[in-house]
C-alpha positions as CSV (number, residue, x, y, z in Angstrom):
1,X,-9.1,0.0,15.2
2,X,-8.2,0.5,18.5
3,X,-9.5,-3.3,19.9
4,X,-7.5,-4.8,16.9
5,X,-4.4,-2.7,18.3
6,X,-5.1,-3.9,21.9
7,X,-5.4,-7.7,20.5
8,X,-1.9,-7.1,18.6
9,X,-0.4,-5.8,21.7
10,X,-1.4,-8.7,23.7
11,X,-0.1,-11.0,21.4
12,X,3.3,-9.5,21.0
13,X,3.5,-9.8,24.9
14,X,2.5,-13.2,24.9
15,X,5.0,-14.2,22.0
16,X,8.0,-12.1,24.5
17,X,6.5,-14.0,27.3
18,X,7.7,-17.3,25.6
19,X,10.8,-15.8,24.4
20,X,14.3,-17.9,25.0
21,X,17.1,-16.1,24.8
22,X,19.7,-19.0,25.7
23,X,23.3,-17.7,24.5
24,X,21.7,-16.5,20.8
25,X,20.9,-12.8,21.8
26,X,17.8,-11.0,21.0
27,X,16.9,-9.9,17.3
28,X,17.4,-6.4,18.0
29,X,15.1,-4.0,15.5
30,X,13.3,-5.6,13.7
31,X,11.5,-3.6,10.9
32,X,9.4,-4.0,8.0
33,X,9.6,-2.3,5.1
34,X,8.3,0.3,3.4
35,X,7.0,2.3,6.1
36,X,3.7,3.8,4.2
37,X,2.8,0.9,2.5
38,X,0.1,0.5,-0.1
39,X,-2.3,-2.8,-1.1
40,X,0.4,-2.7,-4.1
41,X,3.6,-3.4,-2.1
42,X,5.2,-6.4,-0.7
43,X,6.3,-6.4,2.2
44,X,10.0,-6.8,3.7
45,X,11.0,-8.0,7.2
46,X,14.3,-6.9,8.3
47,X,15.8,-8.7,11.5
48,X,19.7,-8.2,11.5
49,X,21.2,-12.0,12.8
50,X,22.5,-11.0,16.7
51,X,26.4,-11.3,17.2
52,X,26.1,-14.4,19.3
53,X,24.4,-16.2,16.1
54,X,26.1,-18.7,13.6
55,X,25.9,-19.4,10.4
56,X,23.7,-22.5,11.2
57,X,21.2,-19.9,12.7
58,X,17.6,-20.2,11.1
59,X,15.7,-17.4,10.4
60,X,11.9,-18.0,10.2
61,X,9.1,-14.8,10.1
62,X,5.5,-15.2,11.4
63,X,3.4,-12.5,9.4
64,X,0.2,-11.0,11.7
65,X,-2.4,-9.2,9.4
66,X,-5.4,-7.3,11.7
67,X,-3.9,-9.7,14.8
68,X,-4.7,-12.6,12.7
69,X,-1.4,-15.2,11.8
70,X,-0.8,-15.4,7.9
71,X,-1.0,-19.0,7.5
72,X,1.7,-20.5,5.2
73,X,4.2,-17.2,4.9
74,X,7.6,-17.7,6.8
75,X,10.0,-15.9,4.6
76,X,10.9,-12.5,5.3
77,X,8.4,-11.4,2.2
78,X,5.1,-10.7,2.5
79,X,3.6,-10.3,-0.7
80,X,0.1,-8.4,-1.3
81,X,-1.3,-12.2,-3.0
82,X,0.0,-13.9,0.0
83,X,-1.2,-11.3,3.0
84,X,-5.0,-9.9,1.4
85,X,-4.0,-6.7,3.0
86,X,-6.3,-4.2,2.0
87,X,-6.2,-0.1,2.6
88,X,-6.8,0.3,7.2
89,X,-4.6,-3.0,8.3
90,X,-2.4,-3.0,10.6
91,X,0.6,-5.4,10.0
92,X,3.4,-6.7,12.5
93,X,5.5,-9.5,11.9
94,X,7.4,-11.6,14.4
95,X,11.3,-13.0,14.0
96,X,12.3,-16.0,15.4
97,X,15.7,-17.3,14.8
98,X,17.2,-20.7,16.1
99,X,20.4,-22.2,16.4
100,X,21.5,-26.7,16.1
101,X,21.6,-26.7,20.0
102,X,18.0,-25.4,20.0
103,X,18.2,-22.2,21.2
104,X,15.4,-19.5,20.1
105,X,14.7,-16.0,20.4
106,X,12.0,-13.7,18.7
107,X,11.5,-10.0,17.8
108,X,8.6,-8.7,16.9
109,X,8.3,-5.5,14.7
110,X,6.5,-2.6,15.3
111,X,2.9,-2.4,14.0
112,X,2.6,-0.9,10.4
113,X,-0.9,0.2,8.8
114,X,-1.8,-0.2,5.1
115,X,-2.1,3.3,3.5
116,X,-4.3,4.7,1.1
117,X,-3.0,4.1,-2.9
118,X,-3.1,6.6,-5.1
119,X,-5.4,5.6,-8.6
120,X,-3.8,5.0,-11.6
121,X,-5.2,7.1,-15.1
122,X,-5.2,3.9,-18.4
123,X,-5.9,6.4,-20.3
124,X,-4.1,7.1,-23.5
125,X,-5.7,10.3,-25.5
126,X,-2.3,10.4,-28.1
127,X,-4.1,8.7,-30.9
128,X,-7.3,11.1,-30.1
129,X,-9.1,12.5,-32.5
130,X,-11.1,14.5,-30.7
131,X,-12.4,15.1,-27.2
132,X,-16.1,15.1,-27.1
133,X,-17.1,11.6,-26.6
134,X,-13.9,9.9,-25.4
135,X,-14.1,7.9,-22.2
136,X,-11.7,8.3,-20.1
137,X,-10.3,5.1,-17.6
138,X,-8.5,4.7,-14.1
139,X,-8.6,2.4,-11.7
140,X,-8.0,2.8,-7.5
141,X,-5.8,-0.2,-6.1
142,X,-8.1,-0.5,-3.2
143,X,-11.0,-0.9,-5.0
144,X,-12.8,2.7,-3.8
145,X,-14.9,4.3,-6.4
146,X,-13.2,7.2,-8.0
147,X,-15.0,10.5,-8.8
148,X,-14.3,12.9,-11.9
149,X,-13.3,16.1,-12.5
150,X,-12.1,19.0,-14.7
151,X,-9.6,21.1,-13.1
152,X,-8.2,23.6,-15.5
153,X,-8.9,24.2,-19.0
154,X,-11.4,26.2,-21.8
155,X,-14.9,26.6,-20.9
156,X,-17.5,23.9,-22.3
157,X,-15.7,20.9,-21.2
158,X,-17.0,18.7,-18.8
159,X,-16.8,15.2,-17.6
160,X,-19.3,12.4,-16.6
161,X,-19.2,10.3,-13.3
162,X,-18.3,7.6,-16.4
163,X,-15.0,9.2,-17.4
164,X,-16.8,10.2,-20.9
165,X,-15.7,13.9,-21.7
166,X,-18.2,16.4,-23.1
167,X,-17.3,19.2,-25.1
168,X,-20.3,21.9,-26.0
169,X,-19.7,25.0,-28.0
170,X,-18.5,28.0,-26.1
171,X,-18.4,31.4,-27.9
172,X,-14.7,32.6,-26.4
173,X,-14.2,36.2,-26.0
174,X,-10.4,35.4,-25.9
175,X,-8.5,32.4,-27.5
176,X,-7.5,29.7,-25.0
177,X,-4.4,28.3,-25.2
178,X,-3.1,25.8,-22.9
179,X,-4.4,22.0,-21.4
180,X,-7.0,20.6,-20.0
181,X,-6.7,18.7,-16.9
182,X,-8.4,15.9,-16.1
183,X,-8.7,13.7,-12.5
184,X,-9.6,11.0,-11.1
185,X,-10.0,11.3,-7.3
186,X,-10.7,8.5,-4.3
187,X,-12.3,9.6,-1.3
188,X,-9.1,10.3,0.5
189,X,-8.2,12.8,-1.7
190,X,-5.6,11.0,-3.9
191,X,-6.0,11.3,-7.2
192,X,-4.1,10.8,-11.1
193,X,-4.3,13.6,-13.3
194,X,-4.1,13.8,-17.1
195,X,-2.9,17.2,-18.6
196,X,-4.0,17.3,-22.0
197,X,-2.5,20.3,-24.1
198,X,-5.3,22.0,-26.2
């Protein structure tokens, strides 16, 4: 992580190192957007046009992935088909804008890292009729493996790494009443619940 920083760095020094700044200004801030984002986002540049610009200005945006260029993405949209970002990259983009006369300058934004996204329960237990048996489904956006759990309910009810919920026969000394709470956890720790009311 830390050489794919380093080459990112280098990179953005090289691209100011080329940088002409002849009577257009300098794209000050520019930011992409969301900060946290996840495999499911797209992503936004954001390079306000500097004062000296006109309306003939051109915008273009250079999208890096891992220090690697994005081939074929100038807009200031990045979208997760376009930049196969997946959970751990690091992102920066770079703003160039250009006037008729020919004059350039560039910003480059700083570099963003693809977060963790939470999993997402499929499951829908309305039309039930019963627990014991029923499989339960999620999925994780970034493709990690997901483990189950039961986290609050009776005795007797279980899960399987499979989703499929168990329910054995429990002699209760005192009547439950309340839900049963099933999750679905990543390795990270993030996690969808589902809170069924028993």
């Amino acid at each position: 992580e830390a050489v794919v920083e380093e080459l990112a760095a280098s990179q953005r020094a090289e691209a100011a190192s080329h940088q002409k700044d002849e009577g257009l200004g300098f794209p000050k801030g520019v930011v992409v957007s969301p900060k946290l984002p996840t495999v499911l986002d797209t992503l936004e540049a954001i390079a306000p046009l500097p004062e000296s610009s006109d309306s003939f200005s051109e915008v273009s945006f250079t999208w890096y992935v891992n220090g690697a260029r994005v081939s074929g993405v100038t807009r200031s949209q990045l979208k997760p088909a376009a930049g196969r970002f997946v959970s751990g990259d690091t992102i920066y983009v770079v703003a160039r804008i250009e006037n008729l006369e020919g004059h350039a300058a560039e910003g480059t934004s700083k570099t963003i890292e693809i977060v963790n996204a939470k999993p997402v329960m499929l499951s829908d237990v309305r039309n039930a009729s019963g627990l014991n048996g029923l499989r339960l489904k999620a999925e994780d956006p970034d493709g990690d493996k997901l483990r189950w759990s039961v986290e609050a309910g009776p005795p007797g009810i279980s899960i399987e790494a499979n989703g499929r919920i168990r329910v054995r026969p429990v002699d209760l000394k005192k009547a439950f009443s309340g839900e049963v709470v099933f999750v679905a956890e990543d390795p990270d720790g993030a996690r969808a619940e589902l809170h069924i009311p028993v």
